[in-house]
Steps between C-alpha positions, in 0.01 A plus 500: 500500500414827719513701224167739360417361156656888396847403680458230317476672160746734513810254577358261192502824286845613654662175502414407157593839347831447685513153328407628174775756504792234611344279237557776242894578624517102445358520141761803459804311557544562910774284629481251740601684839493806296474822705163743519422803597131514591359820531202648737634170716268600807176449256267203459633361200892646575520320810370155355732548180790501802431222651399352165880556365639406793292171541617388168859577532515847349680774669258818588574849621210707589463850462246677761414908522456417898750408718258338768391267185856445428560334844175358466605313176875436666347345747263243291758483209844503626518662181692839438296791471593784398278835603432755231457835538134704528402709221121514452460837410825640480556615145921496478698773269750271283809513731233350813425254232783356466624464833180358601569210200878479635368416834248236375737340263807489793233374744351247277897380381581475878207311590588206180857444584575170590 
């Protein structure tokens, strides 16, 4: 109720490509109160896979490129989130590279430690 018929639409479609995707990990052996990292968290169908997980007893992370989502999704979630760094259009030589996957990986392992 008080939503456009388009509101509407886009949280079916988002919430049920959110389910579709937990019903998949399921199918592919996902624990019960397994951990998840769900990527591009701030999005439609990130933000319902979230609260998805967490409805059902899973343990999510989220991963954001924007820190005012990430408080956003702190906030909603009480989930940790961890903020990746920007790098539309920056083309890295090898040695950026691999400090830039360093940081993701250390920030993603910090975020799913119990």
């Amino acid at each position: 109720e008080g939503l456009s018929l388009k509101e509407s639409m886009i949280i079916g479609t988002a919430g049920l490509t959110a389910a579709l995707c937990l019903l998949k990990l399921e199918v592919m052996g996902l624990p019960a109160g397994g951990r998840v990292v769900v990527s591009g968290a701030s999005g439609g169908v990130g933000s319902f896979a979230v609260a998805l997980l967490a409805r059902l007893g899973y343990l999510p992370a989220a991963s954001t490129g924007s820190p005012d989502a990430a408080a956003w999704l702190r906030e909603q979630t009480g989930t940790p989130v961890v903020v990746l760094p920007q790098t539309v259009g920056a083309v890295p030589n090898s040695d950026d590279l691999f400090r830039f996957f360093d940081e993701i990986v250390r920030s993603l392992a910090e975020a799913t430690q119990p």
